[in-house]
N, C-alpha and C positions, 0 to 999 in steps of 0.2 A: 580561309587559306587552305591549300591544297596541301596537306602534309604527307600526302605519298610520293611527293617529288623528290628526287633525291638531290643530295646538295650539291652536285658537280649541275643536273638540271637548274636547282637556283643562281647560281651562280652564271649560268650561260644566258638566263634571260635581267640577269641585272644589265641595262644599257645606261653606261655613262657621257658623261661628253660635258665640255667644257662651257661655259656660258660666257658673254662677249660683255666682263664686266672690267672695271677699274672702279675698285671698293674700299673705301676709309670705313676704318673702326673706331668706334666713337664710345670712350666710357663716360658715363656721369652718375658721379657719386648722387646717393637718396638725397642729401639733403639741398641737392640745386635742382631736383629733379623737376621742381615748378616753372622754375624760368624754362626750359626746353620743353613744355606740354604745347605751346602752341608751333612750335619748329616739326616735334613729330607728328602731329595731326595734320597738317601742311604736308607733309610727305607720303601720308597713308590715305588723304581721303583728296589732294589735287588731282586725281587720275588721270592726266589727260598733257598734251604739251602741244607748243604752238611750231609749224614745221618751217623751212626756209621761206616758204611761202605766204608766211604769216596764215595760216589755217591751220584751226583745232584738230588736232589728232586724238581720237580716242582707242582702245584694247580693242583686238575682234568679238571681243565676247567680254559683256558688263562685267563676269567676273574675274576678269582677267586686269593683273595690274601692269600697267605700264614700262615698268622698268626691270630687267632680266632678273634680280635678285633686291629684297630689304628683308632685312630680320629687326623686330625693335621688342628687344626682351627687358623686365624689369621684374628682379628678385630682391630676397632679399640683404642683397648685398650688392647689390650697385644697379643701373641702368646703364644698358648696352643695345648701341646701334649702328647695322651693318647697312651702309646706302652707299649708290654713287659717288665717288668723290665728287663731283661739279652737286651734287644736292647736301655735302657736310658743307664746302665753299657758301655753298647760297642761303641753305636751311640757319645750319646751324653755329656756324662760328661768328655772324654778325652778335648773339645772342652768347656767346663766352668771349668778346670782345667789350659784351657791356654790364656783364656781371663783375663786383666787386673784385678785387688782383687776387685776395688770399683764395676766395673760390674759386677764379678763374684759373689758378693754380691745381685746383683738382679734376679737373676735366682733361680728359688726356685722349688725342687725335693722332692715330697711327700716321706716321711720317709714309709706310709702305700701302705701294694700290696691292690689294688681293683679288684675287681670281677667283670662281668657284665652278669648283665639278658638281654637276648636278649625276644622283646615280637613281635610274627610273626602274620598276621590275620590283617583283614578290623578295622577301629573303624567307628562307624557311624558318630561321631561328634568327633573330633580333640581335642577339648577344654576340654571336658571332658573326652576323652581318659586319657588324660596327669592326670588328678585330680582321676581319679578314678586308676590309676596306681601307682600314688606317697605316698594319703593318707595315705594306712594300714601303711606305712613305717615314713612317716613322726608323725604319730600320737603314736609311738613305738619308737621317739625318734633317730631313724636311720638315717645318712648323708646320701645322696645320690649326684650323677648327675645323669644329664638327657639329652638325646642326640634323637635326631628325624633324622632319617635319608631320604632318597628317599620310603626303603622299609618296615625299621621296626622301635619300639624304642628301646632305649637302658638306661637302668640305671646302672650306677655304684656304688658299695656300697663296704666298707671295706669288706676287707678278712674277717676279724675276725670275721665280724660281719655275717658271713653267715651263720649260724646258725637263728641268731635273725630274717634274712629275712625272712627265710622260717615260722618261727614260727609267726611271723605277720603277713603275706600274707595269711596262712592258718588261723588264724583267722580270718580274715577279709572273707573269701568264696573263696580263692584260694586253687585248689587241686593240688598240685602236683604227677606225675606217676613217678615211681620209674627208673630208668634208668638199662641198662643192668649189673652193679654191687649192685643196690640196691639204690643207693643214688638216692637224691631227682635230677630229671633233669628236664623232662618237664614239666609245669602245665598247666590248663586251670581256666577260672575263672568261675562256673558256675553261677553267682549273683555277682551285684556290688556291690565290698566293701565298701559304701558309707550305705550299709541299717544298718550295727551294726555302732554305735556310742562308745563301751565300751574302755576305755583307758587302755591298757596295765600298767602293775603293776611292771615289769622290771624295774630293776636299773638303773642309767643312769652310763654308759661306758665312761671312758678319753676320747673316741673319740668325743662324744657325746657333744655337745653347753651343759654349761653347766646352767641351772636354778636357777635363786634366790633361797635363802634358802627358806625354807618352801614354796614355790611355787610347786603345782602340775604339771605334763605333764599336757598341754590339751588333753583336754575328745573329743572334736568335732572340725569337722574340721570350723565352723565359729570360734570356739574360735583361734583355730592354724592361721588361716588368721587375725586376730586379733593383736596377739600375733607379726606372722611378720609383718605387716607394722608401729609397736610402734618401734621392732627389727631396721628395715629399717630408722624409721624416728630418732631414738636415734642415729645412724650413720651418719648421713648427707645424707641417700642413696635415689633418689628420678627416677625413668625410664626417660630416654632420648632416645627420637628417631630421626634422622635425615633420612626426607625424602628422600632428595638426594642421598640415598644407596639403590637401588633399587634391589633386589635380586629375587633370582628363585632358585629352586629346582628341580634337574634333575641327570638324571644316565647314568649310558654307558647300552650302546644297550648291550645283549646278546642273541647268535643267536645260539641256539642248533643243526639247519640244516645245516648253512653252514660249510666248509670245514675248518681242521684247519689253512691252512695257512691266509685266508682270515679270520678269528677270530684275527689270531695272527696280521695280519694286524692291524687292526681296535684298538687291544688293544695297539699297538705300538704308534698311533694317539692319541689314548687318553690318554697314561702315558705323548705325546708329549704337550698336552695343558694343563694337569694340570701342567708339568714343565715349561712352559712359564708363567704362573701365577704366579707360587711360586717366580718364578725372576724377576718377572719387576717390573722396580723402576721409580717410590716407589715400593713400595709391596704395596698389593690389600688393599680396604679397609675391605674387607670380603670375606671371603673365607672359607668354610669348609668341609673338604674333609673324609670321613669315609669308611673305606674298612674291609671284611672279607671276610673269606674261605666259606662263601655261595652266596654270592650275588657280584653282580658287582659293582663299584665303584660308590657311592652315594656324591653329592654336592651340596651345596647351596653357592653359591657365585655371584658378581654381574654382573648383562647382560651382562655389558659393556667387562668382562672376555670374557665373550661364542665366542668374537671375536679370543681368540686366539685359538681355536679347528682347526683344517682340516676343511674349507668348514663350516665355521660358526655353526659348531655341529650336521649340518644336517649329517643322517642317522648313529650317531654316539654316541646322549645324547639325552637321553629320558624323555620327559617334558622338554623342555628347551623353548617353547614358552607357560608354561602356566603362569597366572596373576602374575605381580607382586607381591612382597612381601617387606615389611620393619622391620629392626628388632627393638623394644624395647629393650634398655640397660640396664641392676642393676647393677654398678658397685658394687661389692663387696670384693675389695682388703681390707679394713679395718675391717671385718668380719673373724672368725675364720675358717681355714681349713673345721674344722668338725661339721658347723652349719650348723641347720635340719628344717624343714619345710620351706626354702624360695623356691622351686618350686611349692610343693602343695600350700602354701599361697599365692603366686600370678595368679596360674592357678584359684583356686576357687575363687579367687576377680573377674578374668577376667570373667570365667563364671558366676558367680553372675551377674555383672553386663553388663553383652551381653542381657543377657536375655529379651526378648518381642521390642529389639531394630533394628536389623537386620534379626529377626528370629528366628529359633529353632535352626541353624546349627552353628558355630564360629569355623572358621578353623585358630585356631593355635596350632604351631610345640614351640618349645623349645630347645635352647642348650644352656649347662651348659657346661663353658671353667674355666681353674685356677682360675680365680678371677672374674668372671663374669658370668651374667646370662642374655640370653637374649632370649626373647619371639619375635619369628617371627608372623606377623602378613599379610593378604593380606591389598596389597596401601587401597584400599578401604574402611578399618576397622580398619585403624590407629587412625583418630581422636575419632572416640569412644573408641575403646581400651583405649585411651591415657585417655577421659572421664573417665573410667571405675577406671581406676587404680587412677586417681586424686580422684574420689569420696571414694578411700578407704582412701587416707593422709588424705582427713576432717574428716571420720569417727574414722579411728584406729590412729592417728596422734595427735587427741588431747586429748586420752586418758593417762594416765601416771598414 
């Protein structure tokens, strides 16, 4: 990474744009997680669909998966799967139709389709990538998740509300370029939206956490970070990390020179080891797996997995010997679906308090699963991190 760019440069080559999805969110608690092993293997290794013509369609490129966005993450604290709604319809709910009532009861299927902005381009620092990408949205009152993959990030945001994305983002110093029918598709950001402070004047939407009476949105994003860790601590909700889950971050090789068969190889191998993952029992303690129709299969799951690849991953998963990483957990099952600023308010705690401690740079990723929010961090930058985040419970914690 080029760290003599400066960050109005990173930020002018971040390219966003919207992707053409209608996406159900799908929780399932660890202990049904059996019944749905063959629903998600169905979904990650069918690659392929049959067109009105009744003829197979496959991806331009074997590494490429078929459908604009799926994320199918399993921690430990539940199983979370982000697919087309017509693939939860077909996959997955014949199969919590025929599991027992009281379990079928814990399986929980987002009523709302979500959208997701894909954002492509370097960020210089990680930390504030994530903060200067969630803010405009979080500060407009807007749900999101937030997903970091190998290549790029990913937010999710109601359908509905896409509309209100754009009109946020664009106020904040996001441009969007018009797509080949006119609609808003790619944008770029030319200034971070961190420099306006002014708080959007919009309603707030059913979907939307909803605000004490006479209570304003916040105006800024220290108030929003505020704001959630009072949210968090009124919950019981407090980060836990458990060192002993040591993860990494790594993708399938794609190799545009070699020959199809030996691609198709290679991609054979690696549908092979994310399938031995998703089955062995136990099941992993971390695992998350994110694919689309542009990029090769992206993972963060634990070393101890990388065993089950062809030939321990070599020449096959790309970054799979770089540092260590651990994840920070929020659990947040007792939180409402459509509650808004817990990414950006623990991103800007964290970069607040990184700050003059480790450096200029704080590399953390983020992913945002059904009920849970967890901040990946490098081994090294855990007990600070962990600092950081405890110095916000004294601060916002004993405010009320």
């Amino acid at each position: 990474m080029d760290t003599s760019m400066t960050e109005s440069q990173v930020l002018l080559n971040a390219q966003l744009g919207f992707l053409d999805t209608h996406l159900a969110l799908i929780h399932i608690p660890l202990e049904v997680y059996p019944f749905f092993v063959q629903p998600i293997l169905r979904l990650l290794l069918h690659n392929d669909r049959v067109d009105i013509d009744g003829q197979l369609n496959t991806p331009q490129r074997p590494w490429m998966f078929w459908h604009p966005f799926v994320n199918i993450s399993i921690t430990p604290s539940e199983c979370s799967v982000v697919c087309p709604r017509e693939q939860a319809e077909k996959l997955f709910m014949p199969v919590v139709d025929k599991i027992p009532p009281l379990l079928r009861k814990s399986v929980a299927v987002s009523k709302e389709d979500y959208s997701v902005i894909m954002i492509g381009g370097e960020g210089l620092e990680a930390g504030k990538r994530v903060l200067d990408l969630t803010s405009p949205l979080a500060l407009a009152g807007i749900p999101i998740f937030f997903i970091t993959s190998y290549y790029c990030d990913f937010i999710l945001v109601p359908l509905s509300s896409r509309s209100r994305v754009i009109s946020a983002l664009e106020e904040r110093g996001f441009v969007f370029e018009a797509d080949a029918v006119g609609e808003a598709g790619h944008m770029m950001n030319p200034a971070s939206p961190l420099v306006s402070t002014r708080a959007r004047k919009d309603s707030i939407g059913s979907f939307d956490f909803p605000l004490a009476v006479g209570t304003p949105p916040p105006a800024t994003v220290p108030e929003l970070q505020t704001r959630t860790f009072k949210l968090l601590r009124r919950n019981g909700i407090s980060p836990k990390a458990d060192p002993n889950i040591e993860l990494v971050t790594c993708a399938g090789i794609k190799d545009s020179t070699a020959s199809t068969s030996a691609v198709n190889f290679s991609q054979g191998k690696l549908q092979l080891g994310i399938s031995k993952c998703l089955t062995t029992d136990p099941p992993p303690k971390f695992l998350s797996v994110t694919l689309t129709d542009s990029e090769s299969a992206s993972l963060t799951l634990e070393k101890t997995l990388v065993s089950h690849f062809f030939n321990d991953g070599e020449d096959l998963l790309l970054g799979k010997d770089g540092p260590e990483q651990v994840p920070i957990t929020l659990d947040l099952k007792d939180l409402p679906l459509e509650s808004t600023g817990i990414v950006c308010g623990v991103a800007s705690r964290l970069t607040d308090g990184m700050k003059g401690r480790i450096g200029d740079i704080f590399n953390m990723s983020y992913l945002s699963t059904a009920k849970a929010g967890h901040v990946i961090v490098y081994m090294d930058e855990l007990e600070e991190a962990m600092d950081a985040l405890g110095q916000a419970e004294q601060n916002g914690f004993g405010e009320h």
